[in-house]
C-alpha positions as CSV (number, residue, x, y, z in Angstrom):
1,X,91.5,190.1,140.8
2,X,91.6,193.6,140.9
3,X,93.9,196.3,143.4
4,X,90.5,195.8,146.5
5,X,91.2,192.6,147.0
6,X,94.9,192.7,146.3
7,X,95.0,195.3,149.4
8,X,93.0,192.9,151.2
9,X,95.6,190.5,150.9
10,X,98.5,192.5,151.9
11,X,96.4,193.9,154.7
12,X,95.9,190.3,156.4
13,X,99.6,189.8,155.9
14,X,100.3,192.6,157.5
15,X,98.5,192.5,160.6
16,X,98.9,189.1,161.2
17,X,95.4,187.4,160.1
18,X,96.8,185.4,157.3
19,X,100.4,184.0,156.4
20,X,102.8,184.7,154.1
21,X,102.1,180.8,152.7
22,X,98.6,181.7,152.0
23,X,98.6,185.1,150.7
24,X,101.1,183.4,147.8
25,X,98.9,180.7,147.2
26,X,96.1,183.2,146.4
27,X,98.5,185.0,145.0
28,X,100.1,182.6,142.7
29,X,97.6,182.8,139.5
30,X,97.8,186.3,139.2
31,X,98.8,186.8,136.3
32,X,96.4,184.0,134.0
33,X,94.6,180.3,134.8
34,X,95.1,178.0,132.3
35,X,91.9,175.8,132.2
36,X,93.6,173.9,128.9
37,X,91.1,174.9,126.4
38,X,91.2,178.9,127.9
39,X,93.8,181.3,129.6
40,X,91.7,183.6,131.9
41,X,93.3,186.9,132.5
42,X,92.9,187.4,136.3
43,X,95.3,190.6,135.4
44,X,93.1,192.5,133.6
45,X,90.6,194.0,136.2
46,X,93.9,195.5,138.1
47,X,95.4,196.8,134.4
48,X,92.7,198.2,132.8
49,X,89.7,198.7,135.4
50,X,87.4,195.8,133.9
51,X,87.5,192.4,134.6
52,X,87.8,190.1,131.5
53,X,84.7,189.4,129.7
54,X,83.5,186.1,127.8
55,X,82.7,186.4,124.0
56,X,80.9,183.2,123.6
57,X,80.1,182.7,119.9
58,X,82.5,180.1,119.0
59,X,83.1,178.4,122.7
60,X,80.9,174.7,123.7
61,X,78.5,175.1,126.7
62,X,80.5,173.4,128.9
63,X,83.8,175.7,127.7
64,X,81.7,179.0,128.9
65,X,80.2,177.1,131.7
66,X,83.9,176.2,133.4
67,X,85.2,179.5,132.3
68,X,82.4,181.3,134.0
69,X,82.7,179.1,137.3
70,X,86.6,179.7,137.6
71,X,85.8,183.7,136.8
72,X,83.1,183.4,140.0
73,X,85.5,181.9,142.2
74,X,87.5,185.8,141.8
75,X,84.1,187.5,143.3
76,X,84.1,189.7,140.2
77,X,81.1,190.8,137.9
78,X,80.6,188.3,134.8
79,X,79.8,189.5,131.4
80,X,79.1,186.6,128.5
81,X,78.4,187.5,124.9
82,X,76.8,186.5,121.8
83,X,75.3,183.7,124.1
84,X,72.3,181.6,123.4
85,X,70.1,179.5,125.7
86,X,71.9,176.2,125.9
87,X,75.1,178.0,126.5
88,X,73.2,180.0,129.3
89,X,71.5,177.1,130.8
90,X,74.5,174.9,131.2
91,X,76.4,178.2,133.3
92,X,72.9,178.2,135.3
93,X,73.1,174.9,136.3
94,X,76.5,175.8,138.1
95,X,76.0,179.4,139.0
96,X,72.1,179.7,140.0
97,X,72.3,183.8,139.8
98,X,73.5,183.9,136.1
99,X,70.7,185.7,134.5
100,X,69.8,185.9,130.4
101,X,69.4,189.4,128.2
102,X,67.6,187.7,125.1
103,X,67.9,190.1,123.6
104,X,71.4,191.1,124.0
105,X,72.4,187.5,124.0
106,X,74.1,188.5,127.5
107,X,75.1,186.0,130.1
108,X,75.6,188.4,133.3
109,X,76.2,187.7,137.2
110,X,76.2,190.4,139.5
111,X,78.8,189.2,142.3
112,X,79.8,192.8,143.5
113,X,77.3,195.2,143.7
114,X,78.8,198.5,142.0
115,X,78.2,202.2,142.6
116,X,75.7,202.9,140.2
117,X,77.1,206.5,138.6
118,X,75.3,209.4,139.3
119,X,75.8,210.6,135.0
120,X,74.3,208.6,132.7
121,X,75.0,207.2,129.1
122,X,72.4,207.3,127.0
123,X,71.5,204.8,124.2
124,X,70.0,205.6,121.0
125,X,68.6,203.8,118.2
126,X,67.3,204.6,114.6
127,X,64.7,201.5,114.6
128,X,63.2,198.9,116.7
129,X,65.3,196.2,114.7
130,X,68.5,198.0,115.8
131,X,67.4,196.9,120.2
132,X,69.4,194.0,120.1
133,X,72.3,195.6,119.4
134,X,71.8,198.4,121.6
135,X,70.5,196.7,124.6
136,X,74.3,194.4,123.9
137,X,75.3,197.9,125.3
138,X,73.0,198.9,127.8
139,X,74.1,195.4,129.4
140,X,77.6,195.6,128.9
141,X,77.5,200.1,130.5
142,X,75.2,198.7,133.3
143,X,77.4,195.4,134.4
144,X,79.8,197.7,134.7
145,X,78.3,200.3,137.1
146,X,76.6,203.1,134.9
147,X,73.7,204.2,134.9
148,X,72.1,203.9,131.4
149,X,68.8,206.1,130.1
150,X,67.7,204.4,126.3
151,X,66.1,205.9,124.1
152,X,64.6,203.7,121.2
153,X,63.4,203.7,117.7
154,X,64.0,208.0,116.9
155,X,65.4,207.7,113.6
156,X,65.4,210.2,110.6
157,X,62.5,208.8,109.0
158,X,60.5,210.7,112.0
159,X,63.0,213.1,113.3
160,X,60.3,214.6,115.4
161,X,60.7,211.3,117.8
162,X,64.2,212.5,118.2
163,X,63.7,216.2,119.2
164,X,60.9,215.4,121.9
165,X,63.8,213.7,123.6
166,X,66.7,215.8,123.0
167,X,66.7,217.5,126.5
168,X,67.2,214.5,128.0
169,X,69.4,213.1,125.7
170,X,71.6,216.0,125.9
171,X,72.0,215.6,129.9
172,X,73.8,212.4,129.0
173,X,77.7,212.2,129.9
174,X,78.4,210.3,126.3
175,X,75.9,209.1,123.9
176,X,75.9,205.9,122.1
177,X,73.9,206.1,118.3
178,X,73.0,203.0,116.6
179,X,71.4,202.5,112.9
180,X,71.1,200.2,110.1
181,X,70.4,201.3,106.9
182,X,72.4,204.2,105.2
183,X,73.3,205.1,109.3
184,X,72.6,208.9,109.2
185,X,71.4,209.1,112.8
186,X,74.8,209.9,114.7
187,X,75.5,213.0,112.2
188,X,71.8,214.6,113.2
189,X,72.5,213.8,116.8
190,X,76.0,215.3,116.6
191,X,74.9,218.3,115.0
192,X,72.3,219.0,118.1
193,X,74.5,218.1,121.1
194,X,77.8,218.7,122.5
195,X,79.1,215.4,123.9
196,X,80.7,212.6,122.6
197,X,79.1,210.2,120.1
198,X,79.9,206.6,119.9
199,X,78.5,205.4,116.6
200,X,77.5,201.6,116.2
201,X,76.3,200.9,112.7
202,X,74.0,197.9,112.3
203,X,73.8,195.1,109.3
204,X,69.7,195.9,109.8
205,X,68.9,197.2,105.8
206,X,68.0,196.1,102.5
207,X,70.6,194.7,99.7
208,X,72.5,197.8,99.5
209,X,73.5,198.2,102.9
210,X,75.9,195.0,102.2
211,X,74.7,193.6,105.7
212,X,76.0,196.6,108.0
213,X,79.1,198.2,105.0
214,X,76.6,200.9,103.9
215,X,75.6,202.5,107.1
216,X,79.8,201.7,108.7
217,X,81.0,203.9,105.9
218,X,78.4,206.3,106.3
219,X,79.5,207.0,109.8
220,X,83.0,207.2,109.4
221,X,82.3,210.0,106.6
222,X,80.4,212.0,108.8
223,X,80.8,215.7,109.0
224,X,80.3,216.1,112.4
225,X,83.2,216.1,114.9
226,X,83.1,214.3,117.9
227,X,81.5,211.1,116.5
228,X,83.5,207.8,117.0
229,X,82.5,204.8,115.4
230,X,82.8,201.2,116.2
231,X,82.6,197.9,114.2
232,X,79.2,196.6,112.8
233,X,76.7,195.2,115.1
234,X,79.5,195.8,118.1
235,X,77.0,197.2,120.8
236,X,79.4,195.4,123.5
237,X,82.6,197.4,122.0
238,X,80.2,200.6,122.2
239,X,79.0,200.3,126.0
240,X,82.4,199.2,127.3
241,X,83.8,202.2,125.6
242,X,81.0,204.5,126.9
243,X,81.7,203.5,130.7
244,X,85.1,204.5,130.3
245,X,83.9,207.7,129.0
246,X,81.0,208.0,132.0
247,X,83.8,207.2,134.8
248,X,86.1,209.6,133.8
């Protein structure tokens, strides 16, 4: 529920269209529903500007599929994680316009068409192997209204792949850099541009890069100011953060 349809609400009360008894019973799950096994946060669009989203790893098919169907019901965009195709086809069964990032392992569906932004955010990444993580965030910065340019596989082992894009990339509002292995791309990219970087490091490597821990500490011992960096594999924590960035 966020403050549109709130106003909504207190605008039919107001002029007469709908009663006091009905605005409160729309009214009266505000705060949280408690569907027993989850407590969705109807709150959360009207706090923080973005609607609660569904980390599905973890959760049955039929837990994601009534969470999902209750979240529809609130006419707000849907955004399911670290989903596979069982999980997706039980939520399709009830919700025909869910669609499936494999990908991203996304579950999204698109019940209020946003503004698309007029900046962009654009997505990097070192190797081919790293796409699933960044295309988590392309589909995360796009549910959400952005407009997202990506840019893959222009890693340091061919930095030349990187500088016949850099005029583009450096149009971008924020810029999210993703890598495996020892993770050095965010501290070239930050060297040649001058907005923010939001480092995701991958577990994508050999033995040494301990299944992400190599190329993590490697970003958060950059040199370069201006790079943040997010947890391992987190391309969802890196596009939600980039759209808050964009819509500043």
């Amino acid at each position: 529920m966020n403050k549109e349809v709130i106003k909504k609400i207190l605008d039919s009360v107001s002029n007469g269209s709908m009663s006091v008894e009905d605005a409160l019973e729309q009214l009266k799950t505000l705060p949280y529903k408690n569907l027993g096994h989850t407590k969705v946060d109807n709150h959360r669009e009207l706090r923080r500007g973005y609607p609660e989203v569904v980390f599905c790893e973890g959760k049955t098919a039929e837990q994601i599929q009534k969470i999902m169907v209750y979240m529809a019901s609130k006419k707000s965009n849907i955004l399911g994680t670290r989903a596979d195709q069982e999980k997706f086809k039980a939520v399709k069964k009830s919700l025909p316009d869910a669609r499936y990032n494999e990908l991203a392992r996304t579950i999204t569906i698109e019940l209020e068409k946003k503004k698309t932004t007029r900046t962009f955010i654009a997505i990097l990444t070192a190797g081919t192997s790293d796409i699933p993580v960044a295309e988590e965030a392309a589909v995360t910065a796009e549910i959400f209204g952005n407009r997202v340019e990506r840019f893959f596989d222009v890693g340091v082992a061919g930095i030349h792949r990187l500088y016949d894009n850099l005029d583009k990339i450096r149009k971008a509002r924020v810029i999210v850099v993703i890598a495996g292995m020892e993770g050095a791309l965010p501290s070239i990219v930050g060297g040649l541009v001058d907005k923010p970087i939001i480092a995701v490091p991958t577990s994508i490597g050999y033995g040494a890069n301990f299944k992400g821990l190599s190329a993590l500490l490697g970003m958060l011992t950059s040199c370069v100011a201006g790079v943040a960096v997010v947890n391992i594999d987190n391309g969802f924590g890196a596009g939600y953060l980039a759209s808050m960035i964009n819509k500043l």
